[in-house]
N, C-alpha and C positions, 0 to 999 in steps of 0.2 A: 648550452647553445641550442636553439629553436632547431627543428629540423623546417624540411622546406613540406612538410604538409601541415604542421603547427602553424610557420608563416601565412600561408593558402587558408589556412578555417582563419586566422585572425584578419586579413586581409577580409573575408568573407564578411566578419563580424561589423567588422569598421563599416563596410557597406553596406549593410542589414540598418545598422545606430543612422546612416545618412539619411537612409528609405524610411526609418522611423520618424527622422526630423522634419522632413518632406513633407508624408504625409497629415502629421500635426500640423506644421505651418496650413497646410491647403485645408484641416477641418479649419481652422482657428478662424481660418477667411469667409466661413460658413454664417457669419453673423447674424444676417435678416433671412424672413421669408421669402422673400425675393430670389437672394441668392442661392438657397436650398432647390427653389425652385429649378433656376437656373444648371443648378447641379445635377436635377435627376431628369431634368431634357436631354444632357447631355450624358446623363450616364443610357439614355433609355437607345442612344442613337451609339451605344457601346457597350450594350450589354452581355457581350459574349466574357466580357470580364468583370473581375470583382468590384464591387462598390471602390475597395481603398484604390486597386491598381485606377479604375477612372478616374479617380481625383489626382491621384501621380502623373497619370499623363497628361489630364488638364493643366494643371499647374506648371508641370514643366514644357505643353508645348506654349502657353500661355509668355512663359520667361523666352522661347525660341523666337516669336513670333514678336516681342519687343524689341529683343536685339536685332532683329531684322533677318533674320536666315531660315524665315519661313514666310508667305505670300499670305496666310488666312490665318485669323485669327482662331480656330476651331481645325481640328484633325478630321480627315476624312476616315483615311484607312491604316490601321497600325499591324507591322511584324516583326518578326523577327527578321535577322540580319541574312542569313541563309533562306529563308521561308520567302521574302524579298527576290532574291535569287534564283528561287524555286518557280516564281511565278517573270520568270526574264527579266526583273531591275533590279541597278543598284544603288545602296545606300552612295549619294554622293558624299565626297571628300570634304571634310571639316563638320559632316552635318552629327552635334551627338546623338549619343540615343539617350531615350527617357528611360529609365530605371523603374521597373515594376519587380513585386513579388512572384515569386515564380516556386513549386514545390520540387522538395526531393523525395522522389520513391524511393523504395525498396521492395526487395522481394522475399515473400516469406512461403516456406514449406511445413505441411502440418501431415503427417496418414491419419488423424484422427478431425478434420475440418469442423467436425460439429463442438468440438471443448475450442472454446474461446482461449485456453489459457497455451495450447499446445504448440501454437504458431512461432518459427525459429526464424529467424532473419538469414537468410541467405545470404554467403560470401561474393564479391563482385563475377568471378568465375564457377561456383561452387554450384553443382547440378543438385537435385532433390535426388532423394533416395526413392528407389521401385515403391509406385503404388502410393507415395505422399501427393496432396495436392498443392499446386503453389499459385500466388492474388499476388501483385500487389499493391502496397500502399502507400500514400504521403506520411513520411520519418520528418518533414522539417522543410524549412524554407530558403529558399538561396535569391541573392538580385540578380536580376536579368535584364535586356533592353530590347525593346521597340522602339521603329521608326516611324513618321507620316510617310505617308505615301508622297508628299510634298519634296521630302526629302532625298527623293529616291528618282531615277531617270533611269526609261528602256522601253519593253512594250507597255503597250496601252490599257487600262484596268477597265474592265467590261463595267457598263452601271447598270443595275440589275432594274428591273420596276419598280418608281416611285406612285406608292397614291398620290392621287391628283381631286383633292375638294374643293368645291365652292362654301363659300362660307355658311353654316348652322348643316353644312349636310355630313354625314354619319357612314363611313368606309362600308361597302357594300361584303353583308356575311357578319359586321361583329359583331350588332346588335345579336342574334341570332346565336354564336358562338359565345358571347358571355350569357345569355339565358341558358344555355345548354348548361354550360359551366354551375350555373347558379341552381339550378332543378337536382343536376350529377349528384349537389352537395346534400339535398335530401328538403331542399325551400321550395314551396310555392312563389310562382310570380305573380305579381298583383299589380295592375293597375288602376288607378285612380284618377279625377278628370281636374282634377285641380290641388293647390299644396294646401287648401284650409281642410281637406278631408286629411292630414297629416299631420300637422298642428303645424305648417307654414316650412315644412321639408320640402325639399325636393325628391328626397328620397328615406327608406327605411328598414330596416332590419331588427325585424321581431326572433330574439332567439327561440322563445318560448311557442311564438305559433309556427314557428320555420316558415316564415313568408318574408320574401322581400318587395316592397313596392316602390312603384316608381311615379309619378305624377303623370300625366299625359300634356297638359299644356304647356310643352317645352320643343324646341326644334327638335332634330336626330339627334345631332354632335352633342347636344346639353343631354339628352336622354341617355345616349350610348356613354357619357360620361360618368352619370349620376349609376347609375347600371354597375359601371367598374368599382366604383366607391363602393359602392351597397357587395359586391362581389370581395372586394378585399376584407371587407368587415366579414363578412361571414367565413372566410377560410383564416382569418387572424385574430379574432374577437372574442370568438365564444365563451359561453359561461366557466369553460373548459380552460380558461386562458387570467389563471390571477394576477399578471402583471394588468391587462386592458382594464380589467375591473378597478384596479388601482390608479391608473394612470390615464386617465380618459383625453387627456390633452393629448396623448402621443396616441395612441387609437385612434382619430380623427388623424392626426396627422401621416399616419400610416395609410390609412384608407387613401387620402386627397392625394399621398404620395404614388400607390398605385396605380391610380387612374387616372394620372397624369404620366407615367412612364406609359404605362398601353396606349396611351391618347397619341402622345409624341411618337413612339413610332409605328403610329400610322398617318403618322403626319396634320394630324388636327392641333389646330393651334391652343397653345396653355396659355395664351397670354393672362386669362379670365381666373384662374386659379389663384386662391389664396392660401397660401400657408402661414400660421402662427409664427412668431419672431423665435428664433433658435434659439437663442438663450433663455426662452421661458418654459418651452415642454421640453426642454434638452436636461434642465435643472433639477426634472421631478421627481427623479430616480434618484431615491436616499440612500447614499452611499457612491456612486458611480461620478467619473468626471464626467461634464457634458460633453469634451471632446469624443470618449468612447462609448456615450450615448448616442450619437450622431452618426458613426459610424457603425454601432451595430443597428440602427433603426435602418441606415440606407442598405444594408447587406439584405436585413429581411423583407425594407422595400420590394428590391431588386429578386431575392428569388422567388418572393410571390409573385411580381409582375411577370419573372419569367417563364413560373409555370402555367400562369393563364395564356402566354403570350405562345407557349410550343402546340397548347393544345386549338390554335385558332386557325383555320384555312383560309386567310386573309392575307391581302398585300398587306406587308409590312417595311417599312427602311432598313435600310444594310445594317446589323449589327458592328459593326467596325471593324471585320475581319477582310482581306481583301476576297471579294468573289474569288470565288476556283481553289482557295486554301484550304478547306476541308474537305476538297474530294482529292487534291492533291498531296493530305499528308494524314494516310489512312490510320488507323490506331494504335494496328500494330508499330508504326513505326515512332509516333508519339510516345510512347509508354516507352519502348526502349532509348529515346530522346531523355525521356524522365532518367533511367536508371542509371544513365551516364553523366546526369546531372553534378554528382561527386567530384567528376574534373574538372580541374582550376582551367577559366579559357581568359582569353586576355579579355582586360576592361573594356567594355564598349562592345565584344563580338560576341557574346551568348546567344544561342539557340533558346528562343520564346519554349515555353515548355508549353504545355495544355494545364489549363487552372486549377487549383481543387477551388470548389464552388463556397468555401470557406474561407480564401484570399480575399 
């Protein structure tokens, strides 16, 4: 006979195989360029989370919002069920939650930290021994739920600063902070006064001379665009990198991906962006399905944009977390949220964990 923590990990399981299914159906939906597109606007306007969990919440706020128990067709702000509560509202009555991946810590103790092999996993109670050190880590993953803020009624959600463009103008500081970015990486910037000194680029990236150029007879918004592009290619591309070499349709599509997630949240419009049909640079990789090509290309989209994106002193749009959540739910208190992760809580109430940047 099953004990009732066998039951709880199989229960577990079954909802892990759902989250799996989810997620497939919402790449599978990924068909055109368009839609890709469309995917990483919105992943750019939620990138405090992983590429797959954005697509889980799309998808299923997408399914909320048909049956009618949601007002907009797009999620403003998502939390946890408690973390909701945290900041004075509640999840209203009947509303579900979206099922995202969430990790399980553990804790591990070593007296010798520097041998990778010596690290012991710590019992849920179980203190380290005098003079070991203890980290820890994600052992694995568990489902979890978030809500829209749609879904939720109480106090009011602060709206923090949106940029505010006129159209062909260029967020004031990014120009400037992706050149930094681009110089940091060890390239010259170069400008040029037209795309026939380029052979009809807008933009380029010499690995061999470490220069990147940009044309000048272009508005801001087109320049600070072409800029990100030439910027994602050089921190993803290098001679250094034998899949790009290989696969130069996903290369390009990586670039145009990044500079389209930094564009959106700063609120400059992608309408202009073209990306390749999915099923064509999705397919290029011998050996891999497209679906888990598509999915690992937006993961490394996503944290390249997002580490250009931390180091910019620029207004930027809310990541999707509700304002005042991360000064209200300090590390410390996260992490031991993580290790408690192991308890079975009822369907629909889980505590949002903090991501590993690998979900």
């Amino acid at each position: 006979m099953a004990t009732r923590r066998e039951d709880q990990q199989a229960a577990r399981e079954a909802r892990l195989d759902e989250l799996h299914g989810k997620l497939t159906a919402a790449v599978d939906q990924l068909v055109s360029g368009e839609d890709w597109k469309r995917a990483l606007a919105f992943a750019a306007n939620f990138r405090s989370r992983s590429f797959n969990n954005t697509l889980l919440i799309w998808a299923q706020h997408a399914a909320a919002y048909e049956r009618g128990l949601v007002p907009e067709s797009t999620p403003s702000y998502v939390a946890g069920y408690k973390q909701w509560q945290g900041l004075g509202r509640q999840v209203q009555k009947g509303q579900p939650g979206y099922q995202i991946i969430a990790p399980v810590t553990g804790r591990f103790a070593s007296a010798t930290p520097q041998d990778a092999d010596s690290w012991r996993r710590l019992g849920k109670f179980e203190k380290p021994r005098p003079g070991e050190a203890v980290r820890s880590k994600m052992v694995g993953v568990r489902p979890a739920y978030v809500w829209d803020a749609s879904q939720t009624a109480g106090d009011d959600i602060p709206e923090p600063p949106r940029p505010k463009l006129l159209e062909g103008e260029a967020p004031t500081g990014l120009w400037e902070g992706l050149a930094s970015q681009v110089k940091a990486a060890g390239f010259d910037l170069v400008d040029v006064v037209a795309a026939s000194e380029i052979y009809g680029a807008n933009g380029v990236t010499d690995y061999a001379a470490h220069t990147v150029t940009v044309r000048g007879d272009m508005d801001a918004a087109a320049r600070v665009k072409t800029l990100a592009h030439e910027l994602g290619h050089v921190l993803m591309h290098g001679p250094e990198n034998q899949d790009a070499r290989q696969h130069r349709g996903i290369s390009e599509v990586e670039a145009e991906s990044v500079a389209l997630m930094i564009c959106a949240a700063h609120g400059i419009d992608t309408s202009g962006y073209t990306i390749p049909y999915v099923s064509g640079w999705a397919g290029q990789v011998e050996g891999s399905e497209p679906a888990e090509v598509v999915k690992s290309t937006g993961e490394r989209v996503r944290t390249v944009a997002l580490k250009i994106l931390d180091q910019l002193d620029t207004t930027q749009v809310g990541n999707g977390t509700p304002p005042g959540l991360e000064r209200d739910t300090p590390a410390r208190e996260t992490t031991r949220q993580a290790v408690a992760a192991d308890r079975a809580t009822p369907v629909g109430r889980e505590p949002v964990l903090a991501e590993a940047r690998s979900l």
